[in-house]
C-alpha positions as CSV (number, residue, x, y, z in Angstrom):
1,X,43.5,26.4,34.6
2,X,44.6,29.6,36.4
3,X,41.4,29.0,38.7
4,X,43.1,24.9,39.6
5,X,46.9,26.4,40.2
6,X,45.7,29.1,42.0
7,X,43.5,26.3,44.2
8,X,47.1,24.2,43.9
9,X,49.0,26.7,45.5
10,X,46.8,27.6,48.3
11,X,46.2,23.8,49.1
12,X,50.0,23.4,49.1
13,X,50.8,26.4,51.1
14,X,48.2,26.0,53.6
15,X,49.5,22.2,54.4
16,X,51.8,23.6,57.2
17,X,49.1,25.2,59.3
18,X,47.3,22.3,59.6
19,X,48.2,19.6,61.7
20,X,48.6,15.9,60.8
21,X,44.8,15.0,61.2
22,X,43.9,16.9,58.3
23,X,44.4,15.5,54.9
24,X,44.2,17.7,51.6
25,X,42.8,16.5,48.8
26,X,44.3,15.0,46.0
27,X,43.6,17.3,42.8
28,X,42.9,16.2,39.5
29,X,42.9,17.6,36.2
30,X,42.2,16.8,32.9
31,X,42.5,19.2,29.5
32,X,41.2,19.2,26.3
33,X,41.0,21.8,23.3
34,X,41.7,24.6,25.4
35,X,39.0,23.0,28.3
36,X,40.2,22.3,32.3
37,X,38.3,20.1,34.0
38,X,39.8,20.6,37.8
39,X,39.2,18.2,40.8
40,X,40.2,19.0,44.3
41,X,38.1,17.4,47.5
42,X,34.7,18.2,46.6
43,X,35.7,21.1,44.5
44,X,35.1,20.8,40.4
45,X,36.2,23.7,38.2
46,X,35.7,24.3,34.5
47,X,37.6,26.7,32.6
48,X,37.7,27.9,28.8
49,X,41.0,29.3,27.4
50,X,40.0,31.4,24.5
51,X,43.5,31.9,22.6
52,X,44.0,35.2,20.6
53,X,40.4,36.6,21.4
54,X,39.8,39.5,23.5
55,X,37.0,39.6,25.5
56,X,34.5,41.9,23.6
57,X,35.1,39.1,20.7
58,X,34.6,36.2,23.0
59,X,31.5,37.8,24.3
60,X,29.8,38.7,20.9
61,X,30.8,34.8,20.0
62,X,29.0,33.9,23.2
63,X,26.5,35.9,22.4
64,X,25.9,35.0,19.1
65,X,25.3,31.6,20.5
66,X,22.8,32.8,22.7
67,X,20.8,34.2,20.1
68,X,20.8,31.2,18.2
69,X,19.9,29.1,21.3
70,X,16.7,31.8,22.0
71,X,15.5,31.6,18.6
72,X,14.0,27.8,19.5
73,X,11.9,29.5,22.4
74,X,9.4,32.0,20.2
75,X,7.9,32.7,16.7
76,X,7.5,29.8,14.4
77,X,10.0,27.3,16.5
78,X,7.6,27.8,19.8
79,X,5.4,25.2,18.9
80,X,8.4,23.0,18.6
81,X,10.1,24.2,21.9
82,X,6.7,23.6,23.9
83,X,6.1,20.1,22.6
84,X,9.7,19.4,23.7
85,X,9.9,17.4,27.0
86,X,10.0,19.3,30.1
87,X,13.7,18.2,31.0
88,X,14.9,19.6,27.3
89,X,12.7,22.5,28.0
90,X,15.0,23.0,31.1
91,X,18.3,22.2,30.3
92,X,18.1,24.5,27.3
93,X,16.9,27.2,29.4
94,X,19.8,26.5,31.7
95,X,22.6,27.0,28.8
96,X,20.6,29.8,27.5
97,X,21.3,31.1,31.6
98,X,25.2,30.4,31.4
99,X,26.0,31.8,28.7
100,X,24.3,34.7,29.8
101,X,26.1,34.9,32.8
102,X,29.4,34.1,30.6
103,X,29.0,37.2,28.4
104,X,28.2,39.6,31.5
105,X,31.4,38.4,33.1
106,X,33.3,39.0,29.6
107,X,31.4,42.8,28.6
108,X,32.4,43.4,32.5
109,X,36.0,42.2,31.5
110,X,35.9,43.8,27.8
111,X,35.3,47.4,29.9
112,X,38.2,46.8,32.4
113,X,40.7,45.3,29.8
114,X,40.4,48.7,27.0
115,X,43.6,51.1,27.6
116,X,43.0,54.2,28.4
117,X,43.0,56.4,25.2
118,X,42.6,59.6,26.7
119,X,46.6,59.3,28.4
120,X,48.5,58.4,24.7
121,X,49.3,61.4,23.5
């Protein structure tokens, strides 16, 4: 949601240096459980508000996840995962590459966000 009001603003505040032949889009957005779907122009966003979780617990969730998810690609589930057809075979790959990519950008985050014990004294 931060990502759509920070869009929001800069749409809004950028409307005077344009002239009248340009149009900005209408922006959309829909929530659900703590999920923003965000629509501006040809622009969609997706964001995840994790209440109450810091991010080293929302990337060991995520990660969790991930483990489960690679567990149908080897040992005694391979069989199962190379029968599967190719398209199931690739969309689970892609998750399996997003969330991934979701706990890198939450360890990077879990790193930045720790105060700094060493000054509390």
């Amino acid at each position: 949601m931060a990502i759509c009001c920070a869009l929001l603003s800069c749409i809004r505040g950028s409307r005077g240096r344009f002239n009248s032949k340009h149009k900005v889009a209408a922006m959309h957005e829909v929530t659900r459980y703590g999920v923003t779907a965000c629509r501006s122009g040809r622009n969609t966003s997706l964001t995840t508000c994790a209440k109450l979780e810091s991010p080293a617990e929302l990337a060991a969730a995520k990660a969790a996840h991930l483990h489960a998810l690679l567990l149908m690609t080897h040992g005694n589930c391979l069989e199962r995962f190379v029968s599967m057809d190719a398209n199931i075979q690739e969309s689970l790959l892609s998750l399996a590459a997003d969330l991934a990519l979701q706990i890198s950008a939450l360890s990077e985050l879990a790193l930045v966000d720790v105060p700094d014990q060493s000054t509390s004294v």
